[in-house]
Biopython code that builds the backbone (N, CA, C, O; Angstrom):
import numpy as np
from Bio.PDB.StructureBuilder import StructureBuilder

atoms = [
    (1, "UNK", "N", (5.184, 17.660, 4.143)),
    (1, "UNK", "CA", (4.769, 17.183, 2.848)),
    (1, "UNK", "C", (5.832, 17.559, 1.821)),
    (1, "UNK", "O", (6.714, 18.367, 2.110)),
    (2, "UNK", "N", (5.751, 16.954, 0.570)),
    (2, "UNK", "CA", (6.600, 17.083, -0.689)),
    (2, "UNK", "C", (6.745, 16.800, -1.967)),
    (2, "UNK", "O", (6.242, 15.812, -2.503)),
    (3, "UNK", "N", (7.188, 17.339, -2.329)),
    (3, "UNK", "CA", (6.061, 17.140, -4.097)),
    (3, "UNK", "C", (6.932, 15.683, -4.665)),
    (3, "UNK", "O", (7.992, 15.363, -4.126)),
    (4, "UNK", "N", (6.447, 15.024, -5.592)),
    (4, "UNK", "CA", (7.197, 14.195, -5.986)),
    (4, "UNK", "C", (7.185, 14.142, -7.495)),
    (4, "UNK", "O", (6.118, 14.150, -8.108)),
    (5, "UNK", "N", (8.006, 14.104, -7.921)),
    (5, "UNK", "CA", (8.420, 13.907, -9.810)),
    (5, "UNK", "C", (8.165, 15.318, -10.394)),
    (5, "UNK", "O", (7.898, 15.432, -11.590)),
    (6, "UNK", "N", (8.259, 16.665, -9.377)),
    (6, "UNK", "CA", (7.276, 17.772, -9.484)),
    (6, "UNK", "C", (6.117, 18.098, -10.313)),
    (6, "UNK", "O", (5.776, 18.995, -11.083)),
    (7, "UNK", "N", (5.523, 16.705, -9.713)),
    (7, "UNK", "CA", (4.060, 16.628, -9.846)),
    (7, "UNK", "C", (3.503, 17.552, -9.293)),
    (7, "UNK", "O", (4.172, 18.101, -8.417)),
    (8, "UNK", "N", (2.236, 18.044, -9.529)),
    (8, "UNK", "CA", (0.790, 18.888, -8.649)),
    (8, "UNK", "C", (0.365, 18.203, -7.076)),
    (8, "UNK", "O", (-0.150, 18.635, -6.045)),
    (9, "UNK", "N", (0.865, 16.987, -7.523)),
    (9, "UNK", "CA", (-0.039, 16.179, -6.180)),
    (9, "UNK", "C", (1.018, 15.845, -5.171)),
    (9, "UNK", "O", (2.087, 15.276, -5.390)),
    (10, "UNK", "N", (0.417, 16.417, -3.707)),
    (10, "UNK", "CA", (1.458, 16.276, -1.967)),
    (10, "UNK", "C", (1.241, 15.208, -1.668)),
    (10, "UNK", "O", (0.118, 14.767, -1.423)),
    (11, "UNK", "N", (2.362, 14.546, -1.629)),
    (11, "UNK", "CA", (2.572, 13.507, -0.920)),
    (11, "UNK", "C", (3.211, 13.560, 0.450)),
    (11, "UNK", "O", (3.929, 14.535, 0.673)),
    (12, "UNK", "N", (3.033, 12.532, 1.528)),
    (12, "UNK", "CA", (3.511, 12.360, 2.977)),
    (12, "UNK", "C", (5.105, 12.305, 2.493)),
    (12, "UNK", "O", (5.655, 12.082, 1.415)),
    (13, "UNK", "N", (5.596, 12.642, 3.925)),
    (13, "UNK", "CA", (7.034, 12.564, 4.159)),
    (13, "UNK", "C", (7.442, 10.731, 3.498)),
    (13, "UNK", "O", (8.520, 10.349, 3.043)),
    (14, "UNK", "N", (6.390, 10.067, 3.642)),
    (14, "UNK", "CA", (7.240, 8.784, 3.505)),
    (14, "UNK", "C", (6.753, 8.208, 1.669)),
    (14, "UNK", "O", (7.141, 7.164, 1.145)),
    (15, "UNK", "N", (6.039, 9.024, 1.174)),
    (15, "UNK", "CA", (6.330, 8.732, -0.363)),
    (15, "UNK", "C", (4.903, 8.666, -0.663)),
    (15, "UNK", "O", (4.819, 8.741, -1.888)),
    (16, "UNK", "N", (3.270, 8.520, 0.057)),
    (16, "UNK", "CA", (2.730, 7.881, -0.091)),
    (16, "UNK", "C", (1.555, 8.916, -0.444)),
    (16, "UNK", "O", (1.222, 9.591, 0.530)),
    (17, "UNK", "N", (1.077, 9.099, -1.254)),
    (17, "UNK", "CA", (-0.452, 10.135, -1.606)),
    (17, "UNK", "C", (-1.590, 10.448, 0.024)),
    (17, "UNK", "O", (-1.259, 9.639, 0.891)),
    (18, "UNK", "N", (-2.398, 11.111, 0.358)),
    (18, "UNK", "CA", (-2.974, 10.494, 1.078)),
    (18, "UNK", "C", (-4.099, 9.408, 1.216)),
    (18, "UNK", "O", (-4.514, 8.817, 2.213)),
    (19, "UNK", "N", (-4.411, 9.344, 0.065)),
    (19, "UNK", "CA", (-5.579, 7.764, 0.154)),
    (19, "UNK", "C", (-4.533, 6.694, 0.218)),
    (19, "UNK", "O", (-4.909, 5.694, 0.830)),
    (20, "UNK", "N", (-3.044, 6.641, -0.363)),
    (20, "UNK", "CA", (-2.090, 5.674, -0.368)),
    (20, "UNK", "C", (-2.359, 5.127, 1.570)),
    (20, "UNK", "O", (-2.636, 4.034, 2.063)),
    (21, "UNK", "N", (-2.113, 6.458, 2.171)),
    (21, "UNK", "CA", (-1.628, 6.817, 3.722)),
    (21, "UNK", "C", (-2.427, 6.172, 4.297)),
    (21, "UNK", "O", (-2.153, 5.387, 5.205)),
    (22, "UNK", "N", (-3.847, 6.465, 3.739)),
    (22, "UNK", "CA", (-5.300, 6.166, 4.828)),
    (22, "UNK", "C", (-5.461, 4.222, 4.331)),
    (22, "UNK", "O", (-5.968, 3.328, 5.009)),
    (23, "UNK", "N", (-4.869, 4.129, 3.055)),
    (23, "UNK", "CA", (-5.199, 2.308, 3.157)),
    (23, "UNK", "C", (-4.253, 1.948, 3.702)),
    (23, "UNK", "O", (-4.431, 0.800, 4.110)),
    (24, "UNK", "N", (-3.118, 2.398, 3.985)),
    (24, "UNK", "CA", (-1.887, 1.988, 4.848)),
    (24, "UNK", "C", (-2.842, 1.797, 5.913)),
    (24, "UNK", "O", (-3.584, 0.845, 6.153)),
    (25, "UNK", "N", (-2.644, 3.069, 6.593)),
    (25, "UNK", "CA", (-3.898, 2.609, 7.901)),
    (25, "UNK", "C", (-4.694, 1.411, 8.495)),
    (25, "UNK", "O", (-4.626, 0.673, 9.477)),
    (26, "UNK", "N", (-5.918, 1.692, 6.804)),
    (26, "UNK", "CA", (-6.362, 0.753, 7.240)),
    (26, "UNK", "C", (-6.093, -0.848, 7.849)),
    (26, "UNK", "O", (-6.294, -1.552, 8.839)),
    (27, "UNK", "N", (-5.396, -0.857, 6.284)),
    (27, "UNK", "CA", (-4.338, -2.404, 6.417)),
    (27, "UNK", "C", (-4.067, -2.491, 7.859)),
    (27, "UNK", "O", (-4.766, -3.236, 8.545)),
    (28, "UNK", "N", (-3.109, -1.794, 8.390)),
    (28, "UNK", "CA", (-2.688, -2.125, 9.920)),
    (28, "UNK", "C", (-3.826, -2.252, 11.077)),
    (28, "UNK", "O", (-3.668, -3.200, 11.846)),
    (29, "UNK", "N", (-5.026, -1.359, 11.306)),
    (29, "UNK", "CA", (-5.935, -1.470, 11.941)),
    (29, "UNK", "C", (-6.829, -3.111, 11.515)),
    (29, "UNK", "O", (-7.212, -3.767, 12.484)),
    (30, "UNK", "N", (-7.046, -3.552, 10.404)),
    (30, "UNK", "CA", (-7.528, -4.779, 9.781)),
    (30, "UNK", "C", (-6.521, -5.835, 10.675)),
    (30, "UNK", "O", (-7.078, -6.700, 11.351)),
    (31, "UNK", "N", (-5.403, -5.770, 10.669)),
    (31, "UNK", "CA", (-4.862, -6.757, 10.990)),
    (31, "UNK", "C", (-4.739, -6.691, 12.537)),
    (31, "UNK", "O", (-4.658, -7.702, 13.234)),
    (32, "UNK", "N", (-4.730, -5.241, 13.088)),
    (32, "UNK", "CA", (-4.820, -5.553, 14.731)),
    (32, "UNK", "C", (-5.969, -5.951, 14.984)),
    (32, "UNK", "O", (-6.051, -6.602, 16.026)),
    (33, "UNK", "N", (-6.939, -5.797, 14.391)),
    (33, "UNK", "CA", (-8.318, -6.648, 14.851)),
    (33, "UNK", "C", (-8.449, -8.081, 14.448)),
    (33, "UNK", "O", (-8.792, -8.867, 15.330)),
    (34, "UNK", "N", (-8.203, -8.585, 13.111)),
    (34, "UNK", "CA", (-8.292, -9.424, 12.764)),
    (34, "UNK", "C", (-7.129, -10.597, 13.732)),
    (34, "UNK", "O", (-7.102, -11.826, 13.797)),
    (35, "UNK", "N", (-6.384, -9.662, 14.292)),
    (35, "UNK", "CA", (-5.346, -10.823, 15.044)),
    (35, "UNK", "C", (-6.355, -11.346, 17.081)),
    (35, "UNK", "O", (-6.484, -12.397, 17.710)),
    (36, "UNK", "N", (-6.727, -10.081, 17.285)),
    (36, "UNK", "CA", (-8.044, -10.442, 17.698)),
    (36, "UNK", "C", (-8.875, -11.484, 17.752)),
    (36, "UNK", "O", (-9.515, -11.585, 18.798)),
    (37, "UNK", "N", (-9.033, -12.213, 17.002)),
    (37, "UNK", "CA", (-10.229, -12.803, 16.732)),
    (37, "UNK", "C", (-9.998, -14.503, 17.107)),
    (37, "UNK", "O", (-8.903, -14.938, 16.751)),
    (38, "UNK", "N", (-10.852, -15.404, 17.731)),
    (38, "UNK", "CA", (-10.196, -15.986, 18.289)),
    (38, "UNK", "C", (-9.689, -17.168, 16.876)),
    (38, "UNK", "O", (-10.390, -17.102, 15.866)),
    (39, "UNK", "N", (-8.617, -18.085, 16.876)),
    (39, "UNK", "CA", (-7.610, -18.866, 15.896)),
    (39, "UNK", "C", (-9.605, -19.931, 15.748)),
    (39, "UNK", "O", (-10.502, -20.201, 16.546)),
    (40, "UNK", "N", (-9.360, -20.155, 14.304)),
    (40, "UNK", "CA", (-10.532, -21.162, 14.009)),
    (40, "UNK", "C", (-9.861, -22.323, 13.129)),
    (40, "UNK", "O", (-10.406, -23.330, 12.677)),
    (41, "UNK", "N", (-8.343, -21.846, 12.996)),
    (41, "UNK", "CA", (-7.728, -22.949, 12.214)),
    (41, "UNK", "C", (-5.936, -21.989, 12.102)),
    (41, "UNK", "O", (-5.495, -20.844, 12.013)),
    (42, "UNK", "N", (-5.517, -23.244, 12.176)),
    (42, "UNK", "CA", (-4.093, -23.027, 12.255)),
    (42, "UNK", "C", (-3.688, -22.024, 11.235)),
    (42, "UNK", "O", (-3.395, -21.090, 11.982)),
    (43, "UNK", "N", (-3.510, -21.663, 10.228)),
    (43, "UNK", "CA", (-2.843, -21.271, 9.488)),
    (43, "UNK", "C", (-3.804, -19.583, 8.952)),
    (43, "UNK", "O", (-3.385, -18.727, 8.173)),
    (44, "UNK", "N", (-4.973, -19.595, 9.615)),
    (44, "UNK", "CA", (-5.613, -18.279, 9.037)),
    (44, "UNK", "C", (-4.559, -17.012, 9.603)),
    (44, "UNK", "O", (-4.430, -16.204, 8.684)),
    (45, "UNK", "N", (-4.006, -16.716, 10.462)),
    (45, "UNK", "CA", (-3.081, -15.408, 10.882)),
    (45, "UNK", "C", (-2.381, -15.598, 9.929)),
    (45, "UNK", "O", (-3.125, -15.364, 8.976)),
    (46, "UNK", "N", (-1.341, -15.898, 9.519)),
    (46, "UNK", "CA", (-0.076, -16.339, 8.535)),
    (46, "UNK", "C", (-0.713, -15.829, 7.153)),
    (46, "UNK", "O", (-0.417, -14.765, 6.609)),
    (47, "UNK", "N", (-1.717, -16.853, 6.637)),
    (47, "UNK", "CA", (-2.619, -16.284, 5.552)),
    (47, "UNK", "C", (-3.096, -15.254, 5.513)),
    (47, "UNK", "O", (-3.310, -15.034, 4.321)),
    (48, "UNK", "N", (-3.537, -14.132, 6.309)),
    (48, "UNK", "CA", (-4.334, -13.185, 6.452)),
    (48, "UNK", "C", (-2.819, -12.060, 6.330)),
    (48, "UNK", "O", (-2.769, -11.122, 5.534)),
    (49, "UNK", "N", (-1.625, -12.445, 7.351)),
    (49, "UNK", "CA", (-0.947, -11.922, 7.556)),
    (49, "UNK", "C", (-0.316, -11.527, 6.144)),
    (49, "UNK", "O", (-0.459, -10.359, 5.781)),
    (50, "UNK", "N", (0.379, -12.427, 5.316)),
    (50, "UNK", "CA", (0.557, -12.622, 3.763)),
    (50, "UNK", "C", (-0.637, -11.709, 2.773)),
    (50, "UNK", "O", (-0.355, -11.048, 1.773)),
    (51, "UNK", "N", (-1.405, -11.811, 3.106)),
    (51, "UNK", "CA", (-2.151, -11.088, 1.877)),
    (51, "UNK", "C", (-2.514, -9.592, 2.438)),
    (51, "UNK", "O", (-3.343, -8.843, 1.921)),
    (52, "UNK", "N", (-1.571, -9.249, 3.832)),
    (52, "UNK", "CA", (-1.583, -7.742, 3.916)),
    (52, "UNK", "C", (-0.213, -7.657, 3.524)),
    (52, "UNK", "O", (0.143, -6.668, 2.884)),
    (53, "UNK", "N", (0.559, -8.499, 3.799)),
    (53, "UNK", "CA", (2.181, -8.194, 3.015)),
    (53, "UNK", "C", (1.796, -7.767, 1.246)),
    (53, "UNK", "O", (2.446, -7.035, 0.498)),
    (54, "UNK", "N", (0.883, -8.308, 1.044)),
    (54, "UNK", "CA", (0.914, -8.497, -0.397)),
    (54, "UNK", "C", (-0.021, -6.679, -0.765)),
    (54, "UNK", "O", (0.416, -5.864, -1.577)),
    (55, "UNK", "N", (-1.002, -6.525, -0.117)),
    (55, "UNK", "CA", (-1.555, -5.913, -0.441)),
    (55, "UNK", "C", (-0.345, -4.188, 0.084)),
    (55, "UNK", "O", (-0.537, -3.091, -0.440)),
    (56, "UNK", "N", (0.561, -4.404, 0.961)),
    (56, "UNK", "CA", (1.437, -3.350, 1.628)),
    (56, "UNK", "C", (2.750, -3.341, 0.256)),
    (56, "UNK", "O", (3.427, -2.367, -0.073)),
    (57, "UNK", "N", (2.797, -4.734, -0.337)),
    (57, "UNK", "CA", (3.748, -3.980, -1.432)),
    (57, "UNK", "C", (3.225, -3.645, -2.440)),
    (57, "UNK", "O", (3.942, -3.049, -3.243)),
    (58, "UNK", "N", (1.758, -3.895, -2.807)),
    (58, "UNK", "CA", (1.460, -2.971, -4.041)),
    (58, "UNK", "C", (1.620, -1.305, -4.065)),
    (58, "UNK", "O", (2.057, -0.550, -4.934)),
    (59, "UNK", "N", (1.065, -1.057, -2.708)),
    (59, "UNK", "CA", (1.681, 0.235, -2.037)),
    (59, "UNK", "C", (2.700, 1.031, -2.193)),
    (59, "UNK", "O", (2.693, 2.239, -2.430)),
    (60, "UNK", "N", (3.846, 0.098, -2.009)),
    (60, "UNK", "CA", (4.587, 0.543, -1.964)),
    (60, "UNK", "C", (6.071, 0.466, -3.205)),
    (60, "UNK", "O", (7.252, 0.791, -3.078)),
    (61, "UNK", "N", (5.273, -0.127, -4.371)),
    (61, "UNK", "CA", (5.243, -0.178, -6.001)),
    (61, "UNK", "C", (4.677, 0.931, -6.392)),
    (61, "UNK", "O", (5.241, 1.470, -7.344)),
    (62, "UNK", "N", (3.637, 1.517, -5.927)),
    (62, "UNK", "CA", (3.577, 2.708, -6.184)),
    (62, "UNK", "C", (4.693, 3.487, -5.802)),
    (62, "UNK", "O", (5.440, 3.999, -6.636)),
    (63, "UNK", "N", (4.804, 3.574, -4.883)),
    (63, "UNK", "CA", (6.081, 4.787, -4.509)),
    (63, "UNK", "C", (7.365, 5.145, -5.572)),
    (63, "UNK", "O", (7.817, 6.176, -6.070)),
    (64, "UNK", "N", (7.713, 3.569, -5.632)),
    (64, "UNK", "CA", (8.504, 3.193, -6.660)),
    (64, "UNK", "C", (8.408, 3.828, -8.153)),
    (64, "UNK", "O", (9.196, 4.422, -8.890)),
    (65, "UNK", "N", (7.586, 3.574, -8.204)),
    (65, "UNK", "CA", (6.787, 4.038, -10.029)),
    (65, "UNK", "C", (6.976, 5.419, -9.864)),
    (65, "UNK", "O", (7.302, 6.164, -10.788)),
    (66, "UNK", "N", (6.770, 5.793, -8.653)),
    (66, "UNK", "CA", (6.417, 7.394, -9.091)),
    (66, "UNK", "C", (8.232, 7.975, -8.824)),
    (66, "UNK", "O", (8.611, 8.980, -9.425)),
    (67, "UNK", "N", (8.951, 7.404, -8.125)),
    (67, "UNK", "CA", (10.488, 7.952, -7.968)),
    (67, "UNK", "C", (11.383, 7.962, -9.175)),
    (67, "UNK", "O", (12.165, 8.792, -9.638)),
    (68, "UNK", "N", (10.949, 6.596, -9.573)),
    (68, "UNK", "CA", (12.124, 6.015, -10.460)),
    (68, "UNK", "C", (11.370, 5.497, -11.512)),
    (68, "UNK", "O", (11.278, 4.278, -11.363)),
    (69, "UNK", "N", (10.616, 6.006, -12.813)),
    (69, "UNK", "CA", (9.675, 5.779, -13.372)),
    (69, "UNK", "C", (10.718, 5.430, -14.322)),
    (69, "UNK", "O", (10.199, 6.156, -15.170)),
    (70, "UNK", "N", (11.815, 4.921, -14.983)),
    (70, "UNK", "CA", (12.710, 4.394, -16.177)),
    (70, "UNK", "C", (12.457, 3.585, -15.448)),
    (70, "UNK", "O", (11.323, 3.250, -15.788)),
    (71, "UNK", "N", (12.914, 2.640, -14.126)),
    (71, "UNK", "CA", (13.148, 1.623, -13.938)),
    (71, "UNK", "C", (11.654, 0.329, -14.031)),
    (71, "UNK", "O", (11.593, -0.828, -14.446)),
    (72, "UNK", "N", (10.307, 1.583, -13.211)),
    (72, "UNK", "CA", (9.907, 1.100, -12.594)),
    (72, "UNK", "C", (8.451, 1.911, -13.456)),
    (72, "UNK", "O", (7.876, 2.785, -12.807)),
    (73, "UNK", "N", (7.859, 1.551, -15.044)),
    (73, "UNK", "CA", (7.419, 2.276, -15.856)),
    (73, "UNK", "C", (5.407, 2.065, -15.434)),
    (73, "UNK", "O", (4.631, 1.110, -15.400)),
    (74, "UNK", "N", (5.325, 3.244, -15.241)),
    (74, "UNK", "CA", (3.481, 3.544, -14.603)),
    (74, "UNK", "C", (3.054, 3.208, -15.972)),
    (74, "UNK", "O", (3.776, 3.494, -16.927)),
    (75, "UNK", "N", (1.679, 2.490, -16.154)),
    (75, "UNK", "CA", (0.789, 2.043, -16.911)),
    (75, "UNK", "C", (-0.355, 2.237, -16.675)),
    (75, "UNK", "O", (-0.868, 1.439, -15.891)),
    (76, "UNK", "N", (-0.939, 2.980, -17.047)),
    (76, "UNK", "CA", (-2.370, 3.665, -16.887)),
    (76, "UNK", "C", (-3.381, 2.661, -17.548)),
    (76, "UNK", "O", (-3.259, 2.001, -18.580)),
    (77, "UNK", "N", (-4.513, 2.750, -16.562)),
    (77, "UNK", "CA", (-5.814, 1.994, -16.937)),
    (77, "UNK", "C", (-5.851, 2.256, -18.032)),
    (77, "UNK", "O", (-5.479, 3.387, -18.344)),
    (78, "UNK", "N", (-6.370, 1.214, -19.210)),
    (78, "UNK", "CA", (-6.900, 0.929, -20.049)),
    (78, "UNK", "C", (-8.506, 1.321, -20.246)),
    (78, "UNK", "O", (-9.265, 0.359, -20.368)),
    (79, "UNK", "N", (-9.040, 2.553, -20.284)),
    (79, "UNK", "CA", (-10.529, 2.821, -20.241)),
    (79, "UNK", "C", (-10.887, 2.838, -21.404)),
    (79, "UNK", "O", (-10.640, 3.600, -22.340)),
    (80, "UNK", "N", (-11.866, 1.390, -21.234)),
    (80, "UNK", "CA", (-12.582, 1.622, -22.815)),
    (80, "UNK", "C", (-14.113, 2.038, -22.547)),
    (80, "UNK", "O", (-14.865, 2.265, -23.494)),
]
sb = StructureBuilder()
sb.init_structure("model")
sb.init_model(0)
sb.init_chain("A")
sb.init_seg("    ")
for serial, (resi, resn, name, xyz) in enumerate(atoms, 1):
    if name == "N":
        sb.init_residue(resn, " ", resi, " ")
    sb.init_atom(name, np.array(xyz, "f"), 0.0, 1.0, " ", f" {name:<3s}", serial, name[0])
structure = sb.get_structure()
């Protein structure tokens, strides 16, 4: 483990918090099952496949934000 921005909070060797780690996970387990399943139309793997690409770089925009925060500036929820 290793601190990052010497923040309070441990992050994994590869940049990622651990709830970051465990939806990584998930994501990959979702898609080995979901590839599983038998084809009901041409294009659902590809699609399914794409919106874990999509959901793996928000992920990994985090990482980003937290390394290189001039380039790459964190914006905190808006709680009203």
């Amino acid at each position: 483990m290793r601190k990052v921005n010497n923040m309070d909070k441990t992050y994994a060797d590869d940049g990622h918090t651990e709830i970051e780690r465990q939806i990584s996970d998930y994501l990959c387990k979702a898609t080995g099952l979901f590839m599983k399943l038998e084809q009901t139309h041409p294009s659902e793997k590809g699609n399914f496949a794409m919106g874990i690409h999509i959901c793996q770089a928000l992920l990994g925009m985090r990482t980003l934000r937290r390394d290189y925060p001039d380039a790459y500036p964190t914006y905190k929820e808006d709680k009203k």
